[in-house]
C-alpha positions in Angstrom: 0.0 0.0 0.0 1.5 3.3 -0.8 2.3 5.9 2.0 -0.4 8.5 -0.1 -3.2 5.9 0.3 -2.2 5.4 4.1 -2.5 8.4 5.1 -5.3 9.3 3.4 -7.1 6.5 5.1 -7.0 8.2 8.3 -8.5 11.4 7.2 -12.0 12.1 8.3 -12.2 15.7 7.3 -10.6 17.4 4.6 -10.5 21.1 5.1 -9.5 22.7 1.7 -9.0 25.5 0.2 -10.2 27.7 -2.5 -7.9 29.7 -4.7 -5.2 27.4 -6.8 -7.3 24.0 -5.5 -10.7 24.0 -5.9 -10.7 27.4 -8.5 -9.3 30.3 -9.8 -11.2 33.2 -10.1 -14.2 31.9 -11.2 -13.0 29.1 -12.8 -13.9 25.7 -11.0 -11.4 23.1 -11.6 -12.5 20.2 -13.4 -11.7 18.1 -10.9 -13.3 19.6 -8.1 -16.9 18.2 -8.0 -15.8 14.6 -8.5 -13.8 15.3 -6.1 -16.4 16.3 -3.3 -18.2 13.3 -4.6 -16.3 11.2 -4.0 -15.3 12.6 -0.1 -18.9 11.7 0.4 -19.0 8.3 -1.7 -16.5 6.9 1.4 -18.4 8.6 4.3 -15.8 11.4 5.0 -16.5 15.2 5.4 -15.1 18.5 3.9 -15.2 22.1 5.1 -13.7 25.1 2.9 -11.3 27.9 4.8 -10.4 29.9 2.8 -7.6 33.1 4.0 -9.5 35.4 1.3 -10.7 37.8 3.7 -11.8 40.4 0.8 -15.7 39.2 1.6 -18.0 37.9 4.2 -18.9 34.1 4.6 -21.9 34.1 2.7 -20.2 35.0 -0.3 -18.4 32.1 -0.4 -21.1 30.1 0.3 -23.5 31.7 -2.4 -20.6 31.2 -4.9 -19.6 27.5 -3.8 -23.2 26.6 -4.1 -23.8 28.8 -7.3 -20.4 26.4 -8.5 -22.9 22.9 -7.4 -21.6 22.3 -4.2 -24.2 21.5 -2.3 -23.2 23.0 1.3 -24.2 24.3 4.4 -23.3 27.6 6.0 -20.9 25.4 8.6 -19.1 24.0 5.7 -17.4 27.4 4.5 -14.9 29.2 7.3 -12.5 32.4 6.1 -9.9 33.9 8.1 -12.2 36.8 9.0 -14.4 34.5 11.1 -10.9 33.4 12.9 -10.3 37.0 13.4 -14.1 37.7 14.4 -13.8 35.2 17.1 -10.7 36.1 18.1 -11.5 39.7 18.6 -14.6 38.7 20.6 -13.0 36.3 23.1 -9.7 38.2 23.5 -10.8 41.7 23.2 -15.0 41.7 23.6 -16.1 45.4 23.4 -13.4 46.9 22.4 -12.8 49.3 19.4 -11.9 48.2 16.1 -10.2 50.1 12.8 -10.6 47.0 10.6 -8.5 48.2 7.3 -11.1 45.9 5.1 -13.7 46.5 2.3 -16.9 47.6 2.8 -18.1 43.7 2.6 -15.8 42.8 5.8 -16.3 45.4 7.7 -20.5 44.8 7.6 -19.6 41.0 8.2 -17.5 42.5 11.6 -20.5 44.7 12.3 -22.9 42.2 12.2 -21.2 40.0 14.3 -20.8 42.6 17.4 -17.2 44.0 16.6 -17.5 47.8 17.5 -15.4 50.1 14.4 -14.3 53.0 14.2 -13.0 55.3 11.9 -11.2 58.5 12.9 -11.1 58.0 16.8 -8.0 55.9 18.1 -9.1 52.3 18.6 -8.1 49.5 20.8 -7.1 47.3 17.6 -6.0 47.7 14.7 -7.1 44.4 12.3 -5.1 44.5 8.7 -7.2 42.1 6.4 -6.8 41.9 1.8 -8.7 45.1 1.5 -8.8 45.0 -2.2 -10.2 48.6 -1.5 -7.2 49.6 -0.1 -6.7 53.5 -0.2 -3.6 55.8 1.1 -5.8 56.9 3.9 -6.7 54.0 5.5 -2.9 52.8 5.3 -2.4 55.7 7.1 -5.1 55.7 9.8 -3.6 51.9 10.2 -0.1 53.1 10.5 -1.1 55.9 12.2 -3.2 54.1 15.1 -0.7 51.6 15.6 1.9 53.9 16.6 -0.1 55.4 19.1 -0.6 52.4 20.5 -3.3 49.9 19.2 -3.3 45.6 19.3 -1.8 45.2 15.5 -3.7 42.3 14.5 -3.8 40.8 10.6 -6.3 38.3 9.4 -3.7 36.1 7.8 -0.2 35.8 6.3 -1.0 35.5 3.0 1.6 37.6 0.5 0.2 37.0 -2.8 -3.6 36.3 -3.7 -3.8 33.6 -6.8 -5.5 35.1 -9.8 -6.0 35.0 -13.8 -2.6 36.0 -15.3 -0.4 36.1 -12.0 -0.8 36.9 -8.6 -1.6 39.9 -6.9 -0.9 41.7 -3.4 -2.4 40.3 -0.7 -2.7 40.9 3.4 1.1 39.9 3.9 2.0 42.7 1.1 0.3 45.1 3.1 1.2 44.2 6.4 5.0 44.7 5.5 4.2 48.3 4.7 2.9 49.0 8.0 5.5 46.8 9.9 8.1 49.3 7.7 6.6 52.5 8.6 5.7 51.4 12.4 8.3 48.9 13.3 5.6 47.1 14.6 4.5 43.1 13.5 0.9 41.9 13.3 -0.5 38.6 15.6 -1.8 36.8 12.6 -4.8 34.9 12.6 -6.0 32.5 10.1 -3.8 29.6 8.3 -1.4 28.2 9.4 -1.8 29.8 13.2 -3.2 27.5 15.7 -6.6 29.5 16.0 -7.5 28.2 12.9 -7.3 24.4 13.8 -8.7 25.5 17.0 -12.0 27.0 15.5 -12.3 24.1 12.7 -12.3 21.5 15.5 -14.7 23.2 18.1 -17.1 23.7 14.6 -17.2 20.1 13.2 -16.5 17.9 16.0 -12.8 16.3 14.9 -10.0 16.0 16.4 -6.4 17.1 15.0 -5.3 13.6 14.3 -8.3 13.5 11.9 -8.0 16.3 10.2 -6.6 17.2 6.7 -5.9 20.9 5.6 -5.2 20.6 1.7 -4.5 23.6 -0.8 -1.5 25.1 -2.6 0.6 26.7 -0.5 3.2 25.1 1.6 3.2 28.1 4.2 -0.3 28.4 4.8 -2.0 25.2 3.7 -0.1 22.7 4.7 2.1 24.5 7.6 -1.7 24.5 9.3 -1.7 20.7 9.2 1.5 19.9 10.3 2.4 22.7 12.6 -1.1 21.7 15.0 -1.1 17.9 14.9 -3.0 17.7 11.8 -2.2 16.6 8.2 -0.9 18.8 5.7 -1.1 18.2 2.0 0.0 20.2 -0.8 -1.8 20.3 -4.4 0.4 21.6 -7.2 -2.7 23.1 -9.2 -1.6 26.8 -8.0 1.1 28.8 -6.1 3.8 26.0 -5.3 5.6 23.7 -7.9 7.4 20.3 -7.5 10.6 22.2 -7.6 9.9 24.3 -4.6 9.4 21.2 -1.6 12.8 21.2 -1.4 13.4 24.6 -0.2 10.9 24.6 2.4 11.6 23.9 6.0 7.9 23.0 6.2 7.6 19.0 4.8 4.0 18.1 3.4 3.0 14.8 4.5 1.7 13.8 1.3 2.0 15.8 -2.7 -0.9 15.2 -5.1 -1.0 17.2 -8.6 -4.5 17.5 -7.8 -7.9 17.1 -5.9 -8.5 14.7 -9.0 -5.8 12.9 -7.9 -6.7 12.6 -4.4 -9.8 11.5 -5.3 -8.6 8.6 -7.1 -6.8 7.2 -3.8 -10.1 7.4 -2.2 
C-alpha cells in the first residue's frame, strides 16, 4: 500500500481551500466536484477555509453553491471568522479600525465587533482590503503607533488570480511593519486558531483532520504545525521544484484534488 493511500485513510475531514485548489477566479477546476463526490461516496466530510478575507462568509457560500456544491453555512470558514472570534474572546467590546472593504467590515459589524473610523481604537485588524486607499494605510499606520493591538487576518503575500498573482494581506502588512516597526499577531492559516475553530465547529480531532490547498506556508504549515495533516496540491502557487526549499515537509503531494480522489 503506498504511504499516499495510508494516510489518506486516516483522514475524516478534509479542510480545503479555495484559490489554486478548488478554483481560480471563477474558474472551477474540473476536478473539483468529482472530487467532493467522492469525499462523500466513502463517508468522509469536507469544510472550505479559505484566507481570502476580501468578503464575508456568505459570499463564499452563495458562490460554492452557485459552482454545485451543495453545502451548508458550517461547511465554508475564512480567516475573517478566525479573526471575528478572536477579537470577541480576547478583546470583547473593544474598538476596532478594521483596514477591510466595505463587505468585511459589515460581516464585523454584524457580528458585534465595534469600528471606528477616525477615533484611536483598541485594535488595529489588517485584512486583503482590495479597496485599499492611502488613507486608510495611514489611519492603520497611524493608530498603531499610538498604541493599538496590531492584528492581521492572515499571512498571506500573494492572492492567486488570472494571469499572475496579486498583493495580498502579507504585502500590506509589510508596509505597516516598515513604517511602524511594529509586526501583526496573525490569525488565520497556518496559526493555531484556525485548527482550534475548525475542530470546536465540526467535532474532529487534529489527528483527523486534513488541511489541503496550494501553498506550503499556509495550507499545509496548518496541518502539520497543529497535529494535523498537511497536504499540498500543485494546481496553483507551489511547484514540484519548490518542496525542497521549504523547512515545512507536506505529508503527502498530489498534482491534484482529481488525484486525491482517485486514492479514495
Amino acid at each position: 500500500m503506498s504511504n499516499k493511500k495510508q494516510i489518506l485513510e486516516k483522514i475524516k475531514l478534509f479542510v480545503l481551500d479555495l484559490d489554486g485548489t478548488f478554483y481560480l477566479s471563477d474558474e472551477l477546476f474540473e476536478w473539483s466536484l468529482p472530487f467532493l463526490a467522492r469525499v462523500r461516496e466513502t463517508g468522509r466530510r469536507f469544510i472550505f477555509f479559505t484566507n481570502n478575507s476580501s468578503r464575508k462568509n456568505s459570499f463564499y457560500l452563495e458562490k460554492l453553491n452557485r459552482l454545485g456544491c451543495r453545502i451548508e453555512q458550517s461547511q465554508v470558514m475564512t480567516s475573517g471568522d478566525v479573526t471575528i472570534g478572536y477579537l470577541n474572546k480576547y478583546y470583547p467590546g473593544k474598538s476596532v479600525y478594521l483596514m477591510g472593504t466595505e463587505s468585511l467590515r459589515e460581516d464585523f459589524a454584524e457580528r458585534g465587533i465595534l469600528l471606528t473610523e477616525d477615533v484611536q481604537p483598541d485594535v488595529v485588524v489588517a485584512a486583503f482590503d482590495t479597496e485599499l486607499t492611502y488613507h486608510k494605510l495611514e489611519r492603520a499606520c497611524t493608530f498603531i503607533r499610538n498604541g493599538a493591538v496590531f492584528l492581521a487576518t492572515h499571512t498571506d503575500v500573494n492572492c492567486p488570480a488570472k494571469g499572475g498573482s496579486i498583493p495580498d494581506c502579507g504585502s500590506f502588512c509589510a508596509a505597516i511593519e516598515l513604517s511602524t516597526g511594529r509586526k501583526p499577531k496573525y490569525l488565520g492559516k497556518p496559526n493555531p486558531e484556525t485548527m482550534e475553530m475548525v475542530c470546536s465547529v465540526t467535532g474532529f480531532s487534529a489527528g483527523d483532520i486534513a488541511f489541503v490547498g496550494d501553498r506550503i506556508y499556509t495550507d499545509v504549515a496548518a496541518g502539520v504545525n497543529n497535529g494535523a495533516y498537511g497536504i499540498l496540491v500543485l494546481s496553483g502557487e507551489t511547484k514540484a521544484e519548490d518542496i525542497a526549499g521549504s523547512a515545512i515537509k507536506p505529508d503527502a503531494v498530489f498534482e491534484d484534488l482529481g488525484e486525491i480522489a482517485g486514492y479514495l
